[in-house]
C-alpha positions as CSV (number, residue, x, y, z in Angstrom):
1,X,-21.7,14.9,-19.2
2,X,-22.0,17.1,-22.5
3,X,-21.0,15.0,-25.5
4,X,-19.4,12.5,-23.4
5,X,-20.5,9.1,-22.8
6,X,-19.5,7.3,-19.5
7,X,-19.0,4.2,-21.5
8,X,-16.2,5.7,-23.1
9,X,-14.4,7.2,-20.8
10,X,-10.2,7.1,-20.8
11,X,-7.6,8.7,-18.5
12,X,-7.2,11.2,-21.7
13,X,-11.0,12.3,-21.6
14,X,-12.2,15.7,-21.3
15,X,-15.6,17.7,-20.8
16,X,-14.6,21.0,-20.3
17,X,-17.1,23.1,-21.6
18,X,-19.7,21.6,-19.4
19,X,-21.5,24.3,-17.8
20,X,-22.0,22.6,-14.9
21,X,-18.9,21.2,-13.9
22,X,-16.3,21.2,-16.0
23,X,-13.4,18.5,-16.0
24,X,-10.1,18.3,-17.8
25,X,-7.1,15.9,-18.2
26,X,-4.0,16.8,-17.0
27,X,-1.5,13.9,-18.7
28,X,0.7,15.3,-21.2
29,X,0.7,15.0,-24.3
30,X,3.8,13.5,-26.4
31,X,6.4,15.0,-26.7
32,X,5.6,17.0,-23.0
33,X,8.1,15.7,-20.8
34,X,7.5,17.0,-17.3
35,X,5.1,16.8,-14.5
36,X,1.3,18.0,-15.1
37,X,0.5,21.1,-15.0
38,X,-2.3,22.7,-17.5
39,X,-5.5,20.6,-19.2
40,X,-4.2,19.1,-22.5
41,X,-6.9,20.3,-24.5
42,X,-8.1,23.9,-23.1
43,X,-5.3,24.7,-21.0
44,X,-6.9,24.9,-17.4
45,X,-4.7,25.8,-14.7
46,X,-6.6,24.7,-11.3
47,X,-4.2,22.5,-9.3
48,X,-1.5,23.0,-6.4
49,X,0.5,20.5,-7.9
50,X,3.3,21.0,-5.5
51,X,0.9,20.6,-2.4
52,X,-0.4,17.5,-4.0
53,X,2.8,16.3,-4.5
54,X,3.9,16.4,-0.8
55,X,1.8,13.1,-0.7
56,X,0.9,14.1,2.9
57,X,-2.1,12.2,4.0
58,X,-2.9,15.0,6.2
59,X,-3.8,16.3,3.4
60,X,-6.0,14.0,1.9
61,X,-8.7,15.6,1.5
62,X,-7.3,18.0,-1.2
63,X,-5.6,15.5,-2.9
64,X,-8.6,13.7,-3.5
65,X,-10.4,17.5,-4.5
66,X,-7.5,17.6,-7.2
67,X,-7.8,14.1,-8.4
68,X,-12.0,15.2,-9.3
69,X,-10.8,18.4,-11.6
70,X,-10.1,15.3,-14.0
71,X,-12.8,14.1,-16.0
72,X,-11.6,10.2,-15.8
73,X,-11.0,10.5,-12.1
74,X,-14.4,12.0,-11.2
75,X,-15.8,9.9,-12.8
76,X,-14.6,7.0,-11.3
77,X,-14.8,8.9,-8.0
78,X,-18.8,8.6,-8.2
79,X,-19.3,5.7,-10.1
80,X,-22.0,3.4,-9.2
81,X,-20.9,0.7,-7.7
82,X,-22.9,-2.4,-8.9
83,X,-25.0,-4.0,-5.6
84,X,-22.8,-7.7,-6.2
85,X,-19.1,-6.1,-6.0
86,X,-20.7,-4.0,-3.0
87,X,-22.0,-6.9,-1.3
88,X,-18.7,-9.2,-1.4
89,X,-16.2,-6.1,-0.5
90,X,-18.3,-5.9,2.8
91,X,-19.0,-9.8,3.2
92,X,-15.4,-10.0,3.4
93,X,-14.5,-7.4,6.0
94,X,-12.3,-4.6,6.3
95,X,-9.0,-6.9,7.2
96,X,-9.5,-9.1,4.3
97,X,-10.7,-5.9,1.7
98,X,-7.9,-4.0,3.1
99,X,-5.7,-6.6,2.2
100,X,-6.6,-7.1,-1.0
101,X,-6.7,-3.8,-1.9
102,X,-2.5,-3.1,-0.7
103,X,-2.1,-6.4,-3.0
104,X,-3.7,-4.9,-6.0
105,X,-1.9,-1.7,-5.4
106,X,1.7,-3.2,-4.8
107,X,1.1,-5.7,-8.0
108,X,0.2,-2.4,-10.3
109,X,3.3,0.1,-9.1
110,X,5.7,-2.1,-7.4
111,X,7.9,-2.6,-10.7
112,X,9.0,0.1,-12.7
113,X,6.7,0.5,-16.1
114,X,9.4,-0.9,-18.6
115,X,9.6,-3.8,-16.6
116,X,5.8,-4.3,-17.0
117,X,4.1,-5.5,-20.3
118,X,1.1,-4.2,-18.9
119,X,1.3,-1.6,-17.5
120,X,-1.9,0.7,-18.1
121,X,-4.3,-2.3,-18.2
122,X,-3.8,-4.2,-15.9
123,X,-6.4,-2.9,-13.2
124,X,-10.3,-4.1,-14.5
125,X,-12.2,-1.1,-15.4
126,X,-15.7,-0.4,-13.4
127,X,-17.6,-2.1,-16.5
128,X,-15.3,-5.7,-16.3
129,X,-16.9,-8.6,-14.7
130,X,-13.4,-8.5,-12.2
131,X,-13.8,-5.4,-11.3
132,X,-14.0,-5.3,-7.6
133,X,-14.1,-2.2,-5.1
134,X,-10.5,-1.7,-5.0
135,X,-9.7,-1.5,-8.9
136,X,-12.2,1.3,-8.7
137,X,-10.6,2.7,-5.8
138,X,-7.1,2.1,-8.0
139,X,-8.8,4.2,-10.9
140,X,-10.1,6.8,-8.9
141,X,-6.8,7.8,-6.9
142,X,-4.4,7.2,-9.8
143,X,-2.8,4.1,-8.2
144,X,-3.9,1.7,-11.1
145,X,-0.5,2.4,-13.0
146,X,2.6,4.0,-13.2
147,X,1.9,6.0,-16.0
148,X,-0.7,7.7,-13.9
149,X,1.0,7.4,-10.7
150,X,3.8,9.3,-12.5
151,X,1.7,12.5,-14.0
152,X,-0.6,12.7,-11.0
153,X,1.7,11.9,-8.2
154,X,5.1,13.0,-9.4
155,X,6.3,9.3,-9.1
156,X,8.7,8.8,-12.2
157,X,7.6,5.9,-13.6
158,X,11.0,4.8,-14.4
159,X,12.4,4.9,-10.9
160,X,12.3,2.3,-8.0
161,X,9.0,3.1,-6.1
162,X,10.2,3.2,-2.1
163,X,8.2,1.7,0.4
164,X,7.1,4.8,1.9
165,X,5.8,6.0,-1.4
166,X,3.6,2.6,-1.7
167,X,2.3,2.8,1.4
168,X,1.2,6.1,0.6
169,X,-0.5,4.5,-2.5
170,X,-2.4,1.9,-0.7
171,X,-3.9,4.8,1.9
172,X,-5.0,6.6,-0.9
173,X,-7.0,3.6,-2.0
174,X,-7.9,2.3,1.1
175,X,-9.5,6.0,2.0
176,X,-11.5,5.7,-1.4
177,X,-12.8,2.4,0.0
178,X,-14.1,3.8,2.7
179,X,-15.7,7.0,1.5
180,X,-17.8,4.4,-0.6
181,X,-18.7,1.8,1.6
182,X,-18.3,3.5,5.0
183,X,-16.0,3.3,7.4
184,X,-14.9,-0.1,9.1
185,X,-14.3,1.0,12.7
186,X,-14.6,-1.5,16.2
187,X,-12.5,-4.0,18.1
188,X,-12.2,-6.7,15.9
189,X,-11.9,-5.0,12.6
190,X,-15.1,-6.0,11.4
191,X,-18.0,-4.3,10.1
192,X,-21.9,-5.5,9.6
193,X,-23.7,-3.6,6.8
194,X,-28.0,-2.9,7.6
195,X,-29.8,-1.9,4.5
196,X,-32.9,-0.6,5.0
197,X,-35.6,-0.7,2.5
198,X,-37.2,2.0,1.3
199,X,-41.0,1.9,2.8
200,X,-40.7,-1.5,4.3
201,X,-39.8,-2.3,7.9
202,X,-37.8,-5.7,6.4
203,X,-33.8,-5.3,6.4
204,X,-30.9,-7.1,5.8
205,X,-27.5,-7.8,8.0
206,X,-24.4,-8.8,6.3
207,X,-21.6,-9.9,8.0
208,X,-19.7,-8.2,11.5
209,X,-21.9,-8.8,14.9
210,X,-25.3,-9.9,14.5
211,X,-28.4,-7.8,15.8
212,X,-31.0,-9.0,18.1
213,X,-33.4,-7.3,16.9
214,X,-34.2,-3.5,14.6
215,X,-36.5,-0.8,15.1
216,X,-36.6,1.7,12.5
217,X,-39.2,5.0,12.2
218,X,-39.6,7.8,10.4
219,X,-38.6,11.2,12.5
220,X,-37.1,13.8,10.6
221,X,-33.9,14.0,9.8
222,X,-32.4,12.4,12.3
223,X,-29.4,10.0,11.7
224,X,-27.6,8.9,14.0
225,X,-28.3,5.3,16.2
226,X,-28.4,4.2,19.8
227,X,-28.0,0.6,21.4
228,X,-30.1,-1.1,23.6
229,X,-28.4,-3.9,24.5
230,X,-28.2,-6.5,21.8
231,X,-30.5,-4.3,19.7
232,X,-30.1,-1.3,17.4
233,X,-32.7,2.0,17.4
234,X,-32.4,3.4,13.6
235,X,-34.5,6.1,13.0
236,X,-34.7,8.6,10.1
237,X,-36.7,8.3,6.5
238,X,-33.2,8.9,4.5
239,X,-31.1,6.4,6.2
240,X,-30.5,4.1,4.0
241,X,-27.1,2.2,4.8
242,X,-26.6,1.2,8.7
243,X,-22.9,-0.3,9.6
244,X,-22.6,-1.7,12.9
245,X,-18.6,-1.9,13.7
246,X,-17.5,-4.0,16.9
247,X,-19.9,-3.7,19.3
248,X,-20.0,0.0,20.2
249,X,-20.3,2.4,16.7
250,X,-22.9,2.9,14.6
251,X,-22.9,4.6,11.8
252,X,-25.1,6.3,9.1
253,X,-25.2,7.5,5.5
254,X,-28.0,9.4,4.0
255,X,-29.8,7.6,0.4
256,X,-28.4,9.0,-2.6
């Protein structure tokens, strides 16, 4: 980022005169009543706002392109996410981290932000030691508050928030979970995490069914995985994360 630390990034931060990709903040300023519209600070004008506003999950995928024209929220939309808060979400399994994450959601928006002391702090930021997958998945969809729940997704944050609009809230996050860790598919709602290492034919299986036994080679690009019986075939130099969900998907994501 030019002249902008990631240690002190806010939901007000901006960097847009980086050349490479520039982000803005959309919040208005005092004293701006209204829904969001332009940057605060240069004046940008990039957004659909009423498309995002439909809150169709059909749509998600441009919500979530909206969400990264702001500086805070791409940044919290590719922020490393350290190896212990990785490891528990997954240790715990998509029923349990699903869980969790609609709890931390309805427990941010569910009253109305008057009737909250804290609201706008109460979700841990990526650098707290509480910090856990779905606080960054809060951050990163603008579900961590209803101040940002208000500008962002046209929620007033001095209205009743229905059902319907909560659920919507806890999909957003839940989707964010899974673009990061991967998606927990299978039967029983579980899902087993491979990491391969780098150069070395050791690996590591955490949690969902357990693998007989792993082959892994080098052969081009190839990602994908095929069973043989109790066993899993994993091939390709740039896999680096293998989930194995139930007992009949497996799925790949390329290092880095």
């Amino acid at each position: 980022m030019t002249g902008l630390s990631r240690l002190n990034i806010t939901c007000t931060s901006v960097d847009c005169d980086n050349p490479q990709t520039p982000t803005h903040c959309f919040k208005p300023k005092r004293g701006q009543p209204g829904p969001p519209g332009t940057c605060r600070e240069c004046g940008a004008d990039l957004i659909d706002w009423e498309r995002v506003h439909e809150r169709d999950l059909a749509d998600v995928a441009n919500t979530f392109s909206a969400l990264e024209n702001e500086t805070f929220r791409r940044h919290m939309m590719h922020a490393e996410v350290p190896e212990k808060v990785r490891e528990l979400a997954l240790k715990r399994g998509a029923a349990e981290l699903r869980a969790r994450t609609e709890r931390a959601v309805r427990s941010a928006l569910s009253k109305r932000r008057s009737q909250n002391a804290y609201d706008g702090r109460q979700t841990p930021r990526e650098t707290s030691s509480s910090a856990r997958i779905q606080h960054f998945a809060q951050h990163a969809t603008a579900t961590c508050c209803r101040g940002c729940l208000e500008y962002l997704h046209n929620l007033p944050a001095e209205a009743d928030i229905t059902e319907e609009q909560l659920q919507y809230c806890v999909e957003l996050a839940w989707e964010y979970v899974e673009r990061r860790l991967g998606p927990f598919a299978g039967e029983d709602g579980e899902c087993g995490r491979l990491r391969l290492r780098p150069g070395s034919a050791q690996s590591r299986l955490c949690g969902g069914d357990r693998v007989a036994g792993i082959l892994s080679e080098a052969a081009g690009d190839f990602l994908g995985g095929k069973r043989f019986g109790e066993a899993v075939c994993l091939t390709g130099p740039e896999v680096d994360q293998i989930w194995i969900a139930g007992r009949a998907t497996v799925c790949a994501q390329r290092r880095g």
